[in-house]
C-alpha beads as a LAMMPS data file, in Angstrom:
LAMMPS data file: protein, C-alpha beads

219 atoms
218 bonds

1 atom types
1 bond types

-500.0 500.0 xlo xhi
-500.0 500.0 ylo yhi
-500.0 500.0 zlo zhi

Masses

1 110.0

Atoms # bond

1 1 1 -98.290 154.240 26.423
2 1 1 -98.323 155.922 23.108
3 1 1 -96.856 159.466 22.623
4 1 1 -98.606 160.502 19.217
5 1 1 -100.838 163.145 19.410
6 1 1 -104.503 162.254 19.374
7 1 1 -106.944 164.006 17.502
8 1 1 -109.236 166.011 19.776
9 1 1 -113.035 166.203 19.103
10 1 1 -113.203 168.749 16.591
11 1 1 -110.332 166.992 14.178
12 1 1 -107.711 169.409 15.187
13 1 1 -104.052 167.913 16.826
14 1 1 -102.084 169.698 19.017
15 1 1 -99.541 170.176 16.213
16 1 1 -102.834 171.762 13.938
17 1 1 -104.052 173.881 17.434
18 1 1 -100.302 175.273 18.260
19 1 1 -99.427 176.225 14.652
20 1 1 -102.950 178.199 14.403
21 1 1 -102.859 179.879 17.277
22 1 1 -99.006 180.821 16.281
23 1 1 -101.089 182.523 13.023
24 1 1 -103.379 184.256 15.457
25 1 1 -100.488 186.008 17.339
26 1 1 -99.345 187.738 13.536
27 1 1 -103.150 189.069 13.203
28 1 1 -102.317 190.749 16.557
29 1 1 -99.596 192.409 15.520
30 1 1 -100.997 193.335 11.760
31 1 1 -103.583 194.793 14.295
32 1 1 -101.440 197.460 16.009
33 1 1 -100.117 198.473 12.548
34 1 1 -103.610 198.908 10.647
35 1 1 -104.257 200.545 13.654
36 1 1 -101.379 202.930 13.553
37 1 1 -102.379 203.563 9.804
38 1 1 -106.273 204.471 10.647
39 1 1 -104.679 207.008 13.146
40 1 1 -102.147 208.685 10.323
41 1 1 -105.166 208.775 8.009
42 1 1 -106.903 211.660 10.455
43 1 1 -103.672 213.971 10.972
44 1 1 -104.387 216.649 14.078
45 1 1 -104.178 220.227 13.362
46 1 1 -101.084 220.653 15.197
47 1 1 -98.165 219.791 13.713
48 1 1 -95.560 220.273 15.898
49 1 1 -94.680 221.343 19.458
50 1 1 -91.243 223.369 20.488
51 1 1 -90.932 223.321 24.410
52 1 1 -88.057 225.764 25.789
53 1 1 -86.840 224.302 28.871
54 1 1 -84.185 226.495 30.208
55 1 1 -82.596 224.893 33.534
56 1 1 -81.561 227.508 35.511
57 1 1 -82.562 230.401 33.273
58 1 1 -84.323 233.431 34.664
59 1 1 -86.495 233.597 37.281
60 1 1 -90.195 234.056 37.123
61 1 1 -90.028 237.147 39.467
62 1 1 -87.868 238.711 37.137
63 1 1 -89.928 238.123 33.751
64 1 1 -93.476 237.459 33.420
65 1 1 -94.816 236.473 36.956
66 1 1 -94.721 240.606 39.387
67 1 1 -95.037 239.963 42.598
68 1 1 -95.695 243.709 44.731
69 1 1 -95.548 242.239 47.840
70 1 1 -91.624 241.343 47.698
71 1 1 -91.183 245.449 47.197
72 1 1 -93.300 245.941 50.106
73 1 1 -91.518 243.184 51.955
74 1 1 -88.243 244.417 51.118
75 1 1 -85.046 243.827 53.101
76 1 1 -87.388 242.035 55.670
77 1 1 -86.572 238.338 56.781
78 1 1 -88.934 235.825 55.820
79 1 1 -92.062 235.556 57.328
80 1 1 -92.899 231.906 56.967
81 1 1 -90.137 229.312 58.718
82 1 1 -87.683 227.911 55.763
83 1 1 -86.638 224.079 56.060
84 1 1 -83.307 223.149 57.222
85 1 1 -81.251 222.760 53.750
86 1 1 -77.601 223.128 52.517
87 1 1 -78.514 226.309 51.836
88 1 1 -78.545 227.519 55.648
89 1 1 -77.385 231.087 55.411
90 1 1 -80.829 232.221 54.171
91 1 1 -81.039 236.248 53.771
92 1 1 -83.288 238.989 53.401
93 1 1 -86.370 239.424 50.721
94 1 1 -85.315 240.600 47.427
95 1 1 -87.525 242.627 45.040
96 1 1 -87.055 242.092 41.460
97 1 1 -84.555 244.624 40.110
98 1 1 -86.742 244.904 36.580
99 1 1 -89.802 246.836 36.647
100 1 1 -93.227 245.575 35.549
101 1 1 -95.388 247.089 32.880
102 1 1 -98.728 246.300 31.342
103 1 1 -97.912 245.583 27.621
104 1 1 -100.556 245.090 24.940
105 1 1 -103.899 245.459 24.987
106 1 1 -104.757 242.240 27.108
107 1 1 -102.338 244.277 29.704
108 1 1 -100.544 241.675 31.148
109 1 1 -97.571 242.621 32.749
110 1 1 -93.774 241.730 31.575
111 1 1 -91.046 242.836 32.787
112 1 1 -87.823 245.239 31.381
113 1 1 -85.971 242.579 30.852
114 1 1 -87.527 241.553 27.675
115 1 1 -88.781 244.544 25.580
116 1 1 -89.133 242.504 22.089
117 1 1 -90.938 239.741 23.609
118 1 1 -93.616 242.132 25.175
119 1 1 -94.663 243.814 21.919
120 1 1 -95.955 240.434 21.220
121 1 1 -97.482 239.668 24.378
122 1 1 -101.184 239.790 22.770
123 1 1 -100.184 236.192 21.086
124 1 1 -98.910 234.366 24.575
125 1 1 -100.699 232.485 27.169
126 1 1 -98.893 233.574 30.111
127 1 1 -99.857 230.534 33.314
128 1 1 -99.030 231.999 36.467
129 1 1 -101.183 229.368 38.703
130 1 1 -98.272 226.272 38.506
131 1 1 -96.790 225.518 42.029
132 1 1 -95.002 222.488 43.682
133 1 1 -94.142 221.563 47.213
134 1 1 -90.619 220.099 46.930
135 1 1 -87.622 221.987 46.131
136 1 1 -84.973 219.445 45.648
137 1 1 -84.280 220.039 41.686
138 1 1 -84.514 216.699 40.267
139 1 1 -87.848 216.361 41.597
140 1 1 -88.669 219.716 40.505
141 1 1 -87.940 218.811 36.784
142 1 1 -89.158 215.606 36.885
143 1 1 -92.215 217.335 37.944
144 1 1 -92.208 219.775 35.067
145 1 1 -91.408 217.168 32.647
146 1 1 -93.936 214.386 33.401
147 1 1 -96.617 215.962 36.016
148 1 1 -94.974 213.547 39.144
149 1 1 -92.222 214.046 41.026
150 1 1 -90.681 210.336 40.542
151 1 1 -89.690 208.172 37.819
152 1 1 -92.353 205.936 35.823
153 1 1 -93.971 208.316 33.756
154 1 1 -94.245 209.996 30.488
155 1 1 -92.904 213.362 29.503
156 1 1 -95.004 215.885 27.947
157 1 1 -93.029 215.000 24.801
158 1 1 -93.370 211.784 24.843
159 1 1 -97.117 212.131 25.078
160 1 1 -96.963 214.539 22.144
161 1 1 -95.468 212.130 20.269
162 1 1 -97.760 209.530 21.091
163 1 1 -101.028 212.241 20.102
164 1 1 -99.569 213.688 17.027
165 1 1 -97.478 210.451 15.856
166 1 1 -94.816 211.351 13.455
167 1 1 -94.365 212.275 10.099
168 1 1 -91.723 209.737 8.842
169 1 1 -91.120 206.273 10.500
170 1 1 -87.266 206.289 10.108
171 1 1 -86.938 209.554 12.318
172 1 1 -87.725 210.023 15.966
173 1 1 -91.156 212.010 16.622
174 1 1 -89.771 213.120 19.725
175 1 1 -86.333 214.929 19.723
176 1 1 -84.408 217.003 22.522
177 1 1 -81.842 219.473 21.261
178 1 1 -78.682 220.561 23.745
179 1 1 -75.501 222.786 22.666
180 1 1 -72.439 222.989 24.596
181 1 1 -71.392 221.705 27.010
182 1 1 -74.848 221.145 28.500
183 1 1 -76.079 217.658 30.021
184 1 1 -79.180 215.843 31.061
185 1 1 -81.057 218.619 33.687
186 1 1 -81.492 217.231 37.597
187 1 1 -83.259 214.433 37.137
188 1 1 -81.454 212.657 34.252
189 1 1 -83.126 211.136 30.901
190 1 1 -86.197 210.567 32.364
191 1 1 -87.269 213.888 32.237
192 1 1 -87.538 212.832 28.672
193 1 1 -88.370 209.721 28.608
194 1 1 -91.310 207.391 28.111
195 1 1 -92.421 206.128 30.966
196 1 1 -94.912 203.420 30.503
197 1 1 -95.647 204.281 26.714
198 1 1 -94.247 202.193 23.740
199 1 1 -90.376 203.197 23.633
200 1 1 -90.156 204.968 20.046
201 1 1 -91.794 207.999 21.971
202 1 1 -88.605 208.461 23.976
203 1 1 -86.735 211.638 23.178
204 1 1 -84.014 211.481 21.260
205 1 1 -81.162 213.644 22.212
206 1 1 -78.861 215.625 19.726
207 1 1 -76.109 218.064 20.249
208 1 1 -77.100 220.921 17.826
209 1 1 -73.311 222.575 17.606
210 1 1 -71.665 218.945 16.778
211 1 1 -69.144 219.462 13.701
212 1 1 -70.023 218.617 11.308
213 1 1 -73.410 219.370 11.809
214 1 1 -76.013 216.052 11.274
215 1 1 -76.913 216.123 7.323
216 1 1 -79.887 214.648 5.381
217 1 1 -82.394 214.257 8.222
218 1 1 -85.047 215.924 6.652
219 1 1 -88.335 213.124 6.244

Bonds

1 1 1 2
2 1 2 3
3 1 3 4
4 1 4 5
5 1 5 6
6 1 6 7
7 1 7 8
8 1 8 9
9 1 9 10
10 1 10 11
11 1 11 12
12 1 12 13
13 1 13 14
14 1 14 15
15 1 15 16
16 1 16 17
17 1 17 18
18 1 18 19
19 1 19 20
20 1 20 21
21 1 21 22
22 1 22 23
23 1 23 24
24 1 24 25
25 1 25 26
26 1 26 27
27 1 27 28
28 1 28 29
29 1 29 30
30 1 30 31
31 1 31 32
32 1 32 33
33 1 33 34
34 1 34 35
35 1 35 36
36 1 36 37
37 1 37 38
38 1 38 39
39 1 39 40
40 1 40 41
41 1 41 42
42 1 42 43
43 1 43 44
44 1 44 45
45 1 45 46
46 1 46 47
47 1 47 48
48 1 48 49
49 1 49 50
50 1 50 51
51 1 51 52
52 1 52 53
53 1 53 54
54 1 54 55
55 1 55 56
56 1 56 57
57 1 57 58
58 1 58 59
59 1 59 60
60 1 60 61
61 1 61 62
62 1 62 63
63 1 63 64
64 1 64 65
65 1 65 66
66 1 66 67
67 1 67 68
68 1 68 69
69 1 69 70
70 1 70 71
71 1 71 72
72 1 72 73
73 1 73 74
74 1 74 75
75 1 75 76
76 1 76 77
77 1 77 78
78 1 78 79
79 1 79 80
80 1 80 81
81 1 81 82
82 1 82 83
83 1 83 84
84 1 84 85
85 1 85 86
86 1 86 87
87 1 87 88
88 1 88 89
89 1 89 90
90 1 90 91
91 1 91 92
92 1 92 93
93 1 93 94
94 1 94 95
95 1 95 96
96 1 96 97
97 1 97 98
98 1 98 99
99 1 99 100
100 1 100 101
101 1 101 102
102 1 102 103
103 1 103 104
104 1 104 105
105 1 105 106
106 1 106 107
107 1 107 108
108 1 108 109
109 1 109 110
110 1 110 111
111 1 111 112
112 1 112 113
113 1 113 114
114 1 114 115
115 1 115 116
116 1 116 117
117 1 117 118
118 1 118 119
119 1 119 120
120 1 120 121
121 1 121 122
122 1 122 123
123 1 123 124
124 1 124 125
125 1 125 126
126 1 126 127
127 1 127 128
128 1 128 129
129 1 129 130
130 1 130 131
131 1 131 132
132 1 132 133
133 1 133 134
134 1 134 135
135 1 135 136
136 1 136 137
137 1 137 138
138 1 138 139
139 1 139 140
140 1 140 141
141 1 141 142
142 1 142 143
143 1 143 144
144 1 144 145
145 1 145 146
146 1 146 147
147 1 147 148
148 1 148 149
149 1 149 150
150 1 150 151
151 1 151 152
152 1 152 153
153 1 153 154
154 1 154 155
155 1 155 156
156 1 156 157
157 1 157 158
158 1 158 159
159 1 159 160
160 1 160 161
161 1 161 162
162 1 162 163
163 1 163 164
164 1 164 165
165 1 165 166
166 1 166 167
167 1 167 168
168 1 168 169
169 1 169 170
170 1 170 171
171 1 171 172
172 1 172 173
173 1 173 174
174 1 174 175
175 1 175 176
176 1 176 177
177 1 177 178
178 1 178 179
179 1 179 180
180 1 180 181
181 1 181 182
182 1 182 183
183 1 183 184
184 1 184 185
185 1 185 186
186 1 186 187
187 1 187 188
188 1 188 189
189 1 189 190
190 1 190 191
191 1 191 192
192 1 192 193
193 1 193 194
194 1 194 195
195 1 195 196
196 1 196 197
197 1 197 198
198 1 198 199
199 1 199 200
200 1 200 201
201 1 201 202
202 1 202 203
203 1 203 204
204 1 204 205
205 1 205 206
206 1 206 207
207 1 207 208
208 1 208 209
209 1 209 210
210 1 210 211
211 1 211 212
212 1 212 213
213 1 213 214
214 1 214 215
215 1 215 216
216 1 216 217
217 1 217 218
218 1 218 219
């Protein structure tokens, strides 16, 4: 029996079909990068997004989210039943400590604890309407991060990165800055990670008090 290839109908031999087709898979990927191109060529009006995440920081009672009926409620036990946790020696409610004011002319209400911040309260977008039901911490970050509670998924960042792309290829798009001797939050490097999206849109973590400090990154 003869191993050659035959010849098919049209004139084309295995060898011919297998080598073009190999030349099709290139056009694919020329594809994605003329693609990538078109996108650059329309550049968003945003150019840039700075998220504070501050795990552990102040509460919300105590800054920008007044809540009356703790004051009313003071020194009273809770009125709803609280889930067995480690945390089994649950007390009495607490008021805030910092009193609430109306600041600007929209009026929103901030509290003592940040005086500067409220003369410019006119120019914030203060959401008061987020909730979750979960209070273990890493899902509670993951939750902030990405918008689910488990792994999989892409943080806000990484989708900003993905929207506004990035203005040079040899630097990340998508960058998360930590001093000290602080660490990934609850819920590791996926709270900054990118889930199911193409893996450049990861963020890339930097300690901003290394010495000597990083040079020449500028694009």
């Amino acid at each position: 029996m003869s191993t050659e290839s035959q010849p098919g109908p049209s004139g084309f031999s295995r060898r011919d079909l297998l080598g073009r087709c190999s030349t099709g898979f290139g056009g694919v990927a020329l594809a994605s990068l003329l693609t990538g191109r078109v996108q650059a060529a329309a550049p968003p009006r945003a150019q840039r997004v700075i998220f504070l995440f501050m795990s552990g920081g102040v509460s919300h009672v105590d800054s920008f989210d007044p809540k009356p009926e703790l004051a009313r409620r003071a020194g009273q036990p809770m009125p709803v039943p609280i889930e067995r946790t480690q945390f089994n020696q649950n007390g009495t409610i607490m008021p805030t400590l910092w009193p609430f004011k109306p600041r600007g002319q929209c009026g929103t209400e901030v509290s003592e604890l940040f005086p500067k911040i409220a003369t410019q309260v006119d120019k914030l977008a203060v959401i008061r309407s987020m909730t979750a039901k979960f209070s273990e911490h890493a899902q509670g970050n993951l939750f902030m991060h990405t918008g689910f509670p488990f792994l999989g998924h892409p943080s806000a960042g990484a989708w900003i990165s993905y929207g506004l792309g990035r203005a040079c290829e040899e630097l990340p798009g998508y960058v998360v800055l930590q001093s000290g001797d602080a660490g990934p939050p609850h819920g590791g490097l996926p709270c900054f990670g990118n889930g199911y999206l193409p893996s450049d849109h990861q963020g890339s973590v930097l300690k901003i008090d290394t010495n000597p400090a990083l040079r020449d990154i500028r694009p």
